[in-house]
C-alpha positions as CSV (number, residue, x, y, z in Angstrom):
1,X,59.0,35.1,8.0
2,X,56.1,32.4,7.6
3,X,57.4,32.3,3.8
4,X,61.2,31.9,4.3
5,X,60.3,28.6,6.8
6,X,58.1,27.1,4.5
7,X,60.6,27.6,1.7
8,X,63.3,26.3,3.7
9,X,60.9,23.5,5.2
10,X,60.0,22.4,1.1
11,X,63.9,22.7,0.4
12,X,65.4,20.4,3.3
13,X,62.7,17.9,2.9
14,X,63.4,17.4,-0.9
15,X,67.2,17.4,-0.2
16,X,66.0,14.7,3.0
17,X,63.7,12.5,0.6
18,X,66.2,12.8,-2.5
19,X,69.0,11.2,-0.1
20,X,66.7,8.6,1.6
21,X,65.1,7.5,-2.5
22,X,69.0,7.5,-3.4
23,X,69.6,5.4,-0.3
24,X,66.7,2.9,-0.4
25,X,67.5,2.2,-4.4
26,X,70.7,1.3,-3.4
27,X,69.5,-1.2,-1.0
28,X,67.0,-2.1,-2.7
29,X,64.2,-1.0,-1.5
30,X,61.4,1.1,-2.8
31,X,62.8,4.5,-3.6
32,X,59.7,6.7,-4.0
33,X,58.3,4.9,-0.6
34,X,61.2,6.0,1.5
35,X,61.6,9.6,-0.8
36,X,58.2,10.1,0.9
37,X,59.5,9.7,4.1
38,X,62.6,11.4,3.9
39,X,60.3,14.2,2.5
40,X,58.3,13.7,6.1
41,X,60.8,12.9,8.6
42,X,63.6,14.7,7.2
43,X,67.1,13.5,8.7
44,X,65.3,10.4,10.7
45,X,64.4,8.9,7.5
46,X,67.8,8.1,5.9
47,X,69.2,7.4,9.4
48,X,66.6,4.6,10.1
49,X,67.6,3.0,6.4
50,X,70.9,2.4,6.9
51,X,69.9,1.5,11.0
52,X,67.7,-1.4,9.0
53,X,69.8,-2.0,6.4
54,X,72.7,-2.7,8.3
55,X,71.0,-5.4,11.5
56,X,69.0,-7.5,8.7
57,X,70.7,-10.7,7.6
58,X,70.4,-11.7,3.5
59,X,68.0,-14.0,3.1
60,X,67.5,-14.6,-0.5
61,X,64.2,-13.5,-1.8
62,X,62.0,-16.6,-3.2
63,X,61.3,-17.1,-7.1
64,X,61.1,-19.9,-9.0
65,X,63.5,-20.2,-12.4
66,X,62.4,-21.5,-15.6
67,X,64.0,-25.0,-15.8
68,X,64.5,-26.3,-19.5
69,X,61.9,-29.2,-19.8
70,X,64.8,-30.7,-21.9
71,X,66.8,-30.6,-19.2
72,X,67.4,-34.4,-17.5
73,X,65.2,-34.5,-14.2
74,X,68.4,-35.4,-11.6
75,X,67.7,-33.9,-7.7
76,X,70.5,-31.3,-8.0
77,X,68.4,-29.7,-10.7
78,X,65.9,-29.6,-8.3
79,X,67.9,-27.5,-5.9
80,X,67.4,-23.8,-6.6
81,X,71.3,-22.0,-5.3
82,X,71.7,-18.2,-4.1
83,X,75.0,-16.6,-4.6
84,X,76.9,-13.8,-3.7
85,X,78.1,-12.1,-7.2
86,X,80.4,-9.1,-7.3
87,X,80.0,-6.3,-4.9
88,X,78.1,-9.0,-2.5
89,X,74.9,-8.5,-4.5
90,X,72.6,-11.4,-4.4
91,X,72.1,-12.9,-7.8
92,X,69.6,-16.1,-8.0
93,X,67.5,-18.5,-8.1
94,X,69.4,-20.8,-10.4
95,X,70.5,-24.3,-10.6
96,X,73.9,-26.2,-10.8
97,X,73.8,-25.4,-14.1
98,X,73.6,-22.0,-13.4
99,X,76.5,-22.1,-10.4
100,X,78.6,-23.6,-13.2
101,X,78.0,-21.3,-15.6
102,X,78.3,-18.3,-13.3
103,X,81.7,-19.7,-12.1
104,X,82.7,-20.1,-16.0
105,X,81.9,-16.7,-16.5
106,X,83.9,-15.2,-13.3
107,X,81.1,-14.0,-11.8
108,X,81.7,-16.2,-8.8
109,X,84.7,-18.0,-7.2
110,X,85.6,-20.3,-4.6
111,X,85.5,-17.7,-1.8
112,X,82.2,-16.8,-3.1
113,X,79.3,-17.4,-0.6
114,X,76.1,-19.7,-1.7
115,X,73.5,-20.9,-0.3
116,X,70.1,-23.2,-0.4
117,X,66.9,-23.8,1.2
118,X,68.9,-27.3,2.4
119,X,71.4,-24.9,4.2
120,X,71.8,-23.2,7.5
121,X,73.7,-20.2,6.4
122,X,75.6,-18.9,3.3
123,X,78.9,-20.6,3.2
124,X,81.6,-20.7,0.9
125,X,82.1,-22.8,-2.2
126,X,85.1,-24.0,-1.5
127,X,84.0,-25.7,2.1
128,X,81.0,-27.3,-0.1
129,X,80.9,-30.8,-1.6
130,X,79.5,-29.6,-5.2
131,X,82.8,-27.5,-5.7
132,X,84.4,-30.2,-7.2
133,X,81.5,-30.8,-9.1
134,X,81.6,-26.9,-10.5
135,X,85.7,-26.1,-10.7
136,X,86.2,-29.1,-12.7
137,X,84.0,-27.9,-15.4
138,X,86.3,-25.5,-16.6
């Protein structure tokens, strides 16, 4: 009897952590961390992922691009943008340069949501002053 419950036990709490590392790489988070504690806390694990996944506002996560020393130094290179790319995955730091080029490239529209340091919340392109600025590049 003692063996069948420790099998079992073993069993759900790889099928537990499996769901949870699944989960957490998905929301990018650190998979083996939360396979541990699926592993652990069976069932409670995965629920308090998605319980903390789904109350926390995006804030974009701080890093610092490479800017071309070529490049001219105007203020709007100076402004590092966020963006919302396909599927609402965060894609940035980059530059006007790099709002342009994403928007070139389709991976962003006027609907999309951006946002800077400068800014309250994410808002859309369109309701921005710099769309003109990025639609008439095409």
């Amino acid at each position: 009897m003692t063996k069948d419950f420790l099998l079992t036990s073993i069993i759900a709490g790889l099928i537990f952590g499996l769901f949870s590392a699944f989960l957490a790489k998905k929301r990018q988070k650190d998979p083996f961390w939360w396979f541990s504690m699926g592993f652990i806390f069976g069932i409670l694990a995965p629920i308090f992922l998605i319980v903390i996944s789904s109350k926390r506002k995006t804030r974009p996560i701080k890093s610092t691009p490479v800017i071309p020393s070529h490049s001219p130094d105007h203020e709007e290179l100076k402004v590092l943008w966020y963006y919302l790319g396909i599927g609402h995955k965060q894609e940035g730091p980059v530059t006007i340069q790099g709002l342009i080029q994403a928007f070139k490239e389709g991976k962003i529209q006027e609907t999309s949501y951006v946002w800077n340091e400068q800014m309250d919340n994410w808002q859309k392109l369109s309701q921005l002053p710099i769309k003109e600025k990025i639609t008439s590049s095409l």
